[in-house]
C-alpha positions as CSV (number, residue, x, y, z in Angstrom):
1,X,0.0,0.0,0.0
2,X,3.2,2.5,1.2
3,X,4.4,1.5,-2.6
4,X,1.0,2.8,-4.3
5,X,0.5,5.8,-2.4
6,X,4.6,6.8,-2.8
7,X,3.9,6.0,-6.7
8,X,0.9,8.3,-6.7
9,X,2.8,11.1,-5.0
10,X,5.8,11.0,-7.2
11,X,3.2,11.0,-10.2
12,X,1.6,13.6,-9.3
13,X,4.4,15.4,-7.9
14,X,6.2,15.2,-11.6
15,X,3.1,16.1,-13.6
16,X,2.4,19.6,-11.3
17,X,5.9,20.3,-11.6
18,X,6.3,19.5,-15.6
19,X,2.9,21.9,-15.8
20,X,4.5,25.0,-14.0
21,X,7.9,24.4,-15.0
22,X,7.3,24.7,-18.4
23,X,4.0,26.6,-18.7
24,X,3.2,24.2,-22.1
25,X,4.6,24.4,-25.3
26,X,4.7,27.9,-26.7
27,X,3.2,26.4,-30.0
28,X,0.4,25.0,-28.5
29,X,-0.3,28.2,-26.7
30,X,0.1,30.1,-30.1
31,X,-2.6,27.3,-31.6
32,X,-4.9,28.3,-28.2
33,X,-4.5,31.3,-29.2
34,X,-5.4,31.6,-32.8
35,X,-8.6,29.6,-31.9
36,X,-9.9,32.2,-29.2
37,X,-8.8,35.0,-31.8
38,X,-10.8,33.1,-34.6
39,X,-13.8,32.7,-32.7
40,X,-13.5,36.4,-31.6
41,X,-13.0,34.8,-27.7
42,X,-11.5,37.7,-26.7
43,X,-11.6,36.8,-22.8
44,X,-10.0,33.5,-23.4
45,X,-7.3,34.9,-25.5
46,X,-6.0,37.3,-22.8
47,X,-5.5,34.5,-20.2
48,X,-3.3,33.1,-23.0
49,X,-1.5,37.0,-24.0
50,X,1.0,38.4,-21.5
51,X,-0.2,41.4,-19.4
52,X,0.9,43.7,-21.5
53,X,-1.3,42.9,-24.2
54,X,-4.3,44.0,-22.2
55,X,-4.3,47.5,-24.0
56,X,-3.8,45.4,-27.3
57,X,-7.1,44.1,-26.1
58,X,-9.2,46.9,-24.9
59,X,-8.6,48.3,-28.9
60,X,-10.0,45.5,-30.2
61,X,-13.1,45.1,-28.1
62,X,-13.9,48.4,-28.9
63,X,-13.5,48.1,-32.7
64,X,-15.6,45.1,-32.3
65,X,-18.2,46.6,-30.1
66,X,-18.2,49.7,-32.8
67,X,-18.0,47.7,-36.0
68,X,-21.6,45.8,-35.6
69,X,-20.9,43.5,-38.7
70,X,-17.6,41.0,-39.4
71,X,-14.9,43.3,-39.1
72,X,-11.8,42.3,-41.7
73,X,-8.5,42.7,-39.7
74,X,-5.3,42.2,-41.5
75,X,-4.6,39.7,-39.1
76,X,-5.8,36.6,-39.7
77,X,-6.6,34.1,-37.2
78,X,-8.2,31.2,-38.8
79,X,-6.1,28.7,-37.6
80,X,-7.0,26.4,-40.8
81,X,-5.2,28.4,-42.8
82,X,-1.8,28.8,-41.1
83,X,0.7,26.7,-40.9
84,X,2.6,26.9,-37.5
85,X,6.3,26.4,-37.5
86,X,8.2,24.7,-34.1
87,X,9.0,26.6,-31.5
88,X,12.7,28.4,-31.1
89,X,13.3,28.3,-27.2
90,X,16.0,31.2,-25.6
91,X,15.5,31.0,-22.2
92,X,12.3,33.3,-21.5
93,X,11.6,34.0,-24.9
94,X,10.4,31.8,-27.7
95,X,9.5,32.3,-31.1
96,X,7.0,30.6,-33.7
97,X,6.8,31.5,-37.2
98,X,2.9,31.4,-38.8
99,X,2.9,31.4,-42.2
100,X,-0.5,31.9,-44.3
101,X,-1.2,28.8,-46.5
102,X,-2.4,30.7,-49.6
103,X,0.1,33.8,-49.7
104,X,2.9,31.5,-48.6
105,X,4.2,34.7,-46.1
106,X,4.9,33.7,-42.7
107,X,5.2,36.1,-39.5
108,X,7.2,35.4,-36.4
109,X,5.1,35.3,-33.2
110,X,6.7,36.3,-30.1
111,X,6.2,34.4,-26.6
112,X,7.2,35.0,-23.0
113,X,6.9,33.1,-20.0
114,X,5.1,34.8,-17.6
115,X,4.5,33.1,-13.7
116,X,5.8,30.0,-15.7
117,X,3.5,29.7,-18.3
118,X,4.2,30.8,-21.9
119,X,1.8,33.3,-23.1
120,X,1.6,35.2,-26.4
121,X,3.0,38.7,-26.6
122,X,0.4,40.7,-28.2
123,X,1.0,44.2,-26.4
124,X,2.3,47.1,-28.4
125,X,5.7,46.8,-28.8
126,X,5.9,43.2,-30.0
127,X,3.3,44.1,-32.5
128,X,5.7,46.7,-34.1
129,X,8.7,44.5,-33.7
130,X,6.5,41.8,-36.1
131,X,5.3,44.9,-38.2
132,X,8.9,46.3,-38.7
133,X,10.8,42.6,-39.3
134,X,7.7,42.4,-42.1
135,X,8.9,45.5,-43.7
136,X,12.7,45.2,-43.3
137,X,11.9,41.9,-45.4
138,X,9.8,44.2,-48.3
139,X,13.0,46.9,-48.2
140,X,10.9,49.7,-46.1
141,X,12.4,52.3,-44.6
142,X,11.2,51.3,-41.0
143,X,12.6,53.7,-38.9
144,X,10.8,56.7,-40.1
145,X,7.3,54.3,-39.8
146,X,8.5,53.3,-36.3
147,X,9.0,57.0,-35.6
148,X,5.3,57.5,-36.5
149,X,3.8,54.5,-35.1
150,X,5.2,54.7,-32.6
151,X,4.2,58.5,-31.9
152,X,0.4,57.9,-32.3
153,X,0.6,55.0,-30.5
154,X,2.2,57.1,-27.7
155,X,-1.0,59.5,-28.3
156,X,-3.5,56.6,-28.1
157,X,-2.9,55.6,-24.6
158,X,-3.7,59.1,-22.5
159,X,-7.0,59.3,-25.0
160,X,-10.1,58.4,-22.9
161,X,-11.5,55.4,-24.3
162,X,-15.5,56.3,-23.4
163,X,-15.3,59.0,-24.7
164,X,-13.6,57.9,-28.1
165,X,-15.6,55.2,-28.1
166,X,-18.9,57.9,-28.0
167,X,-17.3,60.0,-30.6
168,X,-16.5,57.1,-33.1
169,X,-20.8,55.8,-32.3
170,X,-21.6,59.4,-33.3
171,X,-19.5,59.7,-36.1
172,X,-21.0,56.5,-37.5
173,X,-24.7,57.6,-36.8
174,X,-24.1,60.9,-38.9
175,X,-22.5,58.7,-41.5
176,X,-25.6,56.6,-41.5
177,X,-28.0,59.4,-41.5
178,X,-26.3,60.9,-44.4
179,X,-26.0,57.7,-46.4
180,X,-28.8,58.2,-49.2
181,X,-27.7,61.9,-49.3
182,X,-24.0,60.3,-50.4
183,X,-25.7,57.7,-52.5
184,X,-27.8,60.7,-54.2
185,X,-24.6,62.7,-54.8
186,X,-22.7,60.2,-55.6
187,X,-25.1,59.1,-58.3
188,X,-24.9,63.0,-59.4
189,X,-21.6,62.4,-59.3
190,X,-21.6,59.8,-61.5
191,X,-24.3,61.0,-64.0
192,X,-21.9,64.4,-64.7
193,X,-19.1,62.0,-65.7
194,X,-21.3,60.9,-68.3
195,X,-21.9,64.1,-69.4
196,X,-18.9,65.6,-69.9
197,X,-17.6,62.0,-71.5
198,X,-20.3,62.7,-74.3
């Protein structure tokens, strides 16, 4: 009986530690990830982002929340359609490349280990470091975007999200009002072309 409950311990001693030690497998965080993102889980994909990432997060809720219908990101997070390299381990910080199945272009995801667990880095200034890798590899000048990113960026963070978040509704409401007064002068627009073509 000592034998069973000394194997028991040692088994469950070995599996708690193996789950903190490690924290998982940055990949199969990343996957996690990219399945909360794709069903628009945002809750679930912050417990698998770092804490920085919660501003990250806060931007896309309230795009969401303004957006009403599907909103296209240039992001995608459709899991199916990626391709998910191994992880590349140094120490703290591991990297997995995602490329895109169709456009054959592959970004490298950043990861951290935070309280032992590996969580995606999602916050600001990972998301530029991805951004500006992607445009050192096209030949753009990336300091002088950097410069500007990172400058309204900078801005973002002391704006009042409420209160953006009531300007943007009432910006879109005076859009909407004002959409068959577009459409008409649009179609005006498009009616003078004709004209002067002739």
């Amino acid at each position: 009986m000592k034998r069973i409950l000394m194997a028991a311990a040692v088994l469950a001693t070995v599996t708690f530690a193996g789950c903190n030690a490690g924290g998982g497998d940055p990949k199969a965080v990343l996957l996690a990830f990219f399945e909360a993102m794709g069903k628009k889980d945002f809750v679930a994909a912050k417990k698998l982002a770092t804490k920085d990432s919660e501003s990250m997060f806060s931007m896309i809720e309230m795009a969401a929340k303004m957006g009403g219908k599907e909103n296209k990101s240039d992001m995608n997070f459709e899991k199916d359609k990626m391709i998910f390299g191994e992880a590349k381990i140094d120490g703290d910080k591991a990297t997995v490349e995602v490329k895109d199945k169709e456009k054959g272009e592959g970004i490298n995801f950043t990861m951290k280990k935070e309280g032992g667990s590996w969580k995606v880095a999602f916050d600001k200034a990972s998301m530029m470091q991805m951004g500006m890798e992607k445009m050192n590899e096209k030949g753009m000048d990336t300091n002088a975007v950097l410069d500007s990113v990172s400058s309204g960026l900078d801005k973002l963070k002391d704006i009042n999200m409420d209160s953006l978040t009531d300007k943007l509704k009432e910006g879109v409401d005076k859009l909407n009002e004002n959409k068959g007064k577009i459409e008409e002068a649009a179609k005006k627009l498009e009616e003078a072309a004709q004209k002067v073509k002739q």
